[in-house]
C-alpha positions in Angstrom: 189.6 -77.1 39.7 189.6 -74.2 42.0 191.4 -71.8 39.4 188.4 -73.0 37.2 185.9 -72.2 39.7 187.2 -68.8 40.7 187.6 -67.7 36.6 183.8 -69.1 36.3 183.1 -66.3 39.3 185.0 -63.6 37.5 183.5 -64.0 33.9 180.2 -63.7 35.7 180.9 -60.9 37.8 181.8 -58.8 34.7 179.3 -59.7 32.6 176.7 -58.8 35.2 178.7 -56.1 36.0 178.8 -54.8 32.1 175.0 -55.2 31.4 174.6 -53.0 34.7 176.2 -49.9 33.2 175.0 -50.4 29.9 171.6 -50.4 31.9 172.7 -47.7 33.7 173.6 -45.2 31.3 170.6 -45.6 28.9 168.7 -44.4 31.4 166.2 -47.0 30.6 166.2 -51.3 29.7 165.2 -51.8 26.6 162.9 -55.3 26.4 165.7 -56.8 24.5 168.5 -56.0 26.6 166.3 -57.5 29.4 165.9 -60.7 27.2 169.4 -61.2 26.5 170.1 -60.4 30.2 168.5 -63.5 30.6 169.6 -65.4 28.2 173.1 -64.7 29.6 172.4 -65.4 33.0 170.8 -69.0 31.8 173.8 -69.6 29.9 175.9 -69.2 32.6 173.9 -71.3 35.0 174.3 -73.9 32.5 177.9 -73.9 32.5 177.9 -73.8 36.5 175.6 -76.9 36.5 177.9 -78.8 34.2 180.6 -77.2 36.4 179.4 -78.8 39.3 178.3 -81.9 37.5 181.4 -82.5 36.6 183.5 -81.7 40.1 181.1 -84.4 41.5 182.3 -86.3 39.1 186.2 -85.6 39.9 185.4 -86.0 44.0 183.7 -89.4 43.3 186.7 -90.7 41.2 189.1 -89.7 43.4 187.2 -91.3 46.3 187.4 -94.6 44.2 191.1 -94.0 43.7 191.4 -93.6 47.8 189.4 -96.9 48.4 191.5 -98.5 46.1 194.4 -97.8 47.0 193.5 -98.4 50.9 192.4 -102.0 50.1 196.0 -102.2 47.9 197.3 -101.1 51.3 195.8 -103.4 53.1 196.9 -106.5 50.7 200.1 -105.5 50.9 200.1 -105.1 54.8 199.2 -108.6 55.1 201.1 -110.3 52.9 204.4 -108.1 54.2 202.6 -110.4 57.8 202.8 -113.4 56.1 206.1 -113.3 54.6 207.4 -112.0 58.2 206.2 -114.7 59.6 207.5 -117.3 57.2 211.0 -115.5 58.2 210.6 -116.2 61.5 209.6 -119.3 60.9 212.6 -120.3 59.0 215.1 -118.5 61.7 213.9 -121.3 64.3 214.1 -123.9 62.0 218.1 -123.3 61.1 218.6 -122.3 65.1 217.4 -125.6 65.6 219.4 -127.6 62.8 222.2 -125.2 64.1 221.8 -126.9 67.7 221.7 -129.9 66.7 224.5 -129.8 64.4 226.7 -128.6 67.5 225.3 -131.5 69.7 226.2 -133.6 66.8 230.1 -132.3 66.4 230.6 -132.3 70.3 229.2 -136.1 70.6 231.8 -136.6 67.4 234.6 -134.8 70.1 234.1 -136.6 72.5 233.8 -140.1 70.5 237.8 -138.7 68.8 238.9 -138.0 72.9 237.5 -141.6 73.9 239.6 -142.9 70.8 242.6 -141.5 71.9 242.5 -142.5 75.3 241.4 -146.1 74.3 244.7 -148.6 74.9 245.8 -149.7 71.3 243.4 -152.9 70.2 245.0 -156.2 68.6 245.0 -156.2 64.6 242.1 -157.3 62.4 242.2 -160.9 62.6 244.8 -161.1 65.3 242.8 -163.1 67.6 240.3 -160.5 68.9 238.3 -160.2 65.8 236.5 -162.7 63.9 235.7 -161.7 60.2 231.8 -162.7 58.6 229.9 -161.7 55.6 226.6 -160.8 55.5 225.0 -163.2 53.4 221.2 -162.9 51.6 219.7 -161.9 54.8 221.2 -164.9 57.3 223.9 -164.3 59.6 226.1 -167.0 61.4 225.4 -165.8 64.6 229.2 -165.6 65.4 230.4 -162.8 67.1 232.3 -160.3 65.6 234.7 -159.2 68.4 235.2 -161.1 71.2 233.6 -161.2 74.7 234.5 -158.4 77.1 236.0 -156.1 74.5 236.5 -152.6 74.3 232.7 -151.3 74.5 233.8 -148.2 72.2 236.0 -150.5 70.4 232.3 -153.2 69.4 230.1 -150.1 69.1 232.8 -148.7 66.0 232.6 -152.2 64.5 228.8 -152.4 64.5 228.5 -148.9 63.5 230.9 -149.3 60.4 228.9 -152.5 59.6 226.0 -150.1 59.2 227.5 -147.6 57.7 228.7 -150.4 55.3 225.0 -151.4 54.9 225.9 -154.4 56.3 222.5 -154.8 58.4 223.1 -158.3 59.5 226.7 -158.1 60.9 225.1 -154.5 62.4 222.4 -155.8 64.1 224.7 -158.7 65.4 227.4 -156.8 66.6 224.6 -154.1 68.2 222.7 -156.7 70.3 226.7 -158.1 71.3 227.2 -154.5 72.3 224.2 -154.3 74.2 224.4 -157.9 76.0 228.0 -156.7 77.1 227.6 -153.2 78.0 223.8 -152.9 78.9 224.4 -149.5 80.2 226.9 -147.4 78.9 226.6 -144.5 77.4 226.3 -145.8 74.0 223.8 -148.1 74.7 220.9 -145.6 73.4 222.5 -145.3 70.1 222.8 -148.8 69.7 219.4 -149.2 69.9 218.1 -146.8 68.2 220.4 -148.8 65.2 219.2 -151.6 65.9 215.2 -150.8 65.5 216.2 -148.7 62.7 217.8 -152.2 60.8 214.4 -153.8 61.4 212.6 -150.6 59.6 215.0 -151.8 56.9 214.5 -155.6 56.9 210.7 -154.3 56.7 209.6 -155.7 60.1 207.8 -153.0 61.5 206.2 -154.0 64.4 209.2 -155.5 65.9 210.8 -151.8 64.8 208.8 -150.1 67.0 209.0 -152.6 70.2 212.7 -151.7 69.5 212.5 -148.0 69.2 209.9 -148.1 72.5 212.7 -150.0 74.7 214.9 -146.7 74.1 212.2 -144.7 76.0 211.3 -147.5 79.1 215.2 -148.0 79.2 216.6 -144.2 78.9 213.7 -141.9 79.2 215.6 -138.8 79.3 218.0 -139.3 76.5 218.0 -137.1 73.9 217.2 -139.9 70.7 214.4 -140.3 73.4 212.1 -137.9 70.8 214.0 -139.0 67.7 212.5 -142.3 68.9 209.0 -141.7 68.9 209.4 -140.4 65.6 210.0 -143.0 63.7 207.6 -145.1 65.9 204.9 -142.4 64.1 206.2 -143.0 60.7 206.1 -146.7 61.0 203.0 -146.1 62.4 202.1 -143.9 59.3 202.9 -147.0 56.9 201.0 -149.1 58.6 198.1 -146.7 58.0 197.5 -146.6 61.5 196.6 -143.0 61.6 195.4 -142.7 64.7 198.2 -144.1 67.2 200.8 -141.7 64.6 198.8 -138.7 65.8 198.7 -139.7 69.6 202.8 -140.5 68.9 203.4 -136.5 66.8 201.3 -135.0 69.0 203.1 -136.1 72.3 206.4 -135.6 70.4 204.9 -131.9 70.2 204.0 -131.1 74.4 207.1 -133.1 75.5 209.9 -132.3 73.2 208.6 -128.7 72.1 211.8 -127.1 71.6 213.3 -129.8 69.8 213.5 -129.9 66.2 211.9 -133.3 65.9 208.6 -131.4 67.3 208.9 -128.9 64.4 209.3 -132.1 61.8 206.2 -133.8 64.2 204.1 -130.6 63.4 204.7 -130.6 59.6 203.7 -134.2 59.8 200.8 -134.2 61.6 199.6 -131.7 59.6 200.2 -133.9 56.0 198.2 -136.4 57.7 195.1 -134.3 58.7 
């Protein structure tokens, strides 16, 4: 546009410059030459009106283009934010399933070491162990190991009764565990098993009396927060919103680190 300009300037220099010496040299301007003078000079103000015209033109567009393209920028500046921040977002969340996945494998260590050390137990049916069946929801009430056992020893035979799905042995051989060895180390676990049987048998409210004990018993255990999860769940299908956000939301500003507050967060945001 500036080439153009600057030719526009030449072409009108020597035209002006032409009609002068023709002026010049014959001595005197004719009326016509004066008119076509004119008609010259409004020619070429035309063409430096549409000239300008259209450079105003060109600057507008291009102002349009820069606007544009600044607001493109800006989209794209904060949706490069957002998708940082869903990044980051997901780096805490497998740093956390990464923790807890080495808390689980060292508490499966230790459980191997106890194992080992444990003095060898008598046989299946030998005298120590009584077999039952889990029948259509009733249980015999006999006990599945006998009295003053090997704590470790009862706590594997409930557990594999769970893991079985056997919920009625489970529970049984939890609450022996429990009446036995009220305070070892297990003892939290075995709870927490046992209210999450009565989530199963779909008795609720006893659930949660169950998962509360694990709190008043062992309050700085770590299934301590897994605990009051599923309290706000249970809570949840008993569609008593209210206590499940007092529950998530103390889950959140006591336990903030742990991954259960991130789950607490997600849920208490489904719930409004």
């Amino acid at each position: 546009m500036h080439i153009m300009k600057s030719t526009f300037r030449m072409t009108t220099v020597r035209v002006l410059a032409t009609l002068a010496v023709a002026v010049t040299f014959s001595g005197c301007a004719m009326k016509g030459d004066i008119r076509l003078l004119q008609e010259e000079l409004r020619a070429i103000a035309a063409r430096q009106d549409s000239l300008v015209a259209e450079l105003r033109i060109e600057a507008q567009e291009t102002q349009d283009t820069l606007r544009t393209q600044g607001d493109q920028m800006f989209d794209l500046r904060g949706d490069l934010n957002r998708q940082l921040q869903q990044i980051n977002q997901s780096l805490v969340r497998i740093e956390a399933i990464a923790g807890q996945n080495q808390r689980g494998l060292t508490g499966v260590r230790d459980q191997l070491a106890n194992i080992r050390r444990m003095p060898a137990g008598p046989a299946p049916g030998a005298g120590g162990m009584t077999a039952t069946s889990d029948s259509a929801g009733t249980g015999s009430g006999e006990s599945l190991i006998g009295g003053g056992s090997n704590p470790q020893e009862l706590y594997d035979v409930a557990k594999s009764q769970y893991d079985r799905g056997s919920l009625n042995s489970a529970s049984r051989a939890f609450e022996q565990f429990l009446a036995d060895h009220p305070n070892n180390d297990l003892a939290p676990d075995a709870h927490f098993f046992v209210a999450d049987i009565l989530t199963q048998q779909d008795r609720p409210e006893d659930a949660i009396e169950a998962f509360q004990e694990i709190q008043e018993l062992f309050p700085t255990h770590p299934r301590v927060p897994q605990a009051l999860y599923r309290i706000a769940e249970v809570q949840i299908e008993l569609e008593d919103i209210d206590a499940a956000k007092v529950t998530l939301e103390r889950i959140i500003n006591t336990y903030p680190d742990e991954l259960v507050a991130m789950l607490a967060r997600e849920r208490l945001d489904e719930i409004g």
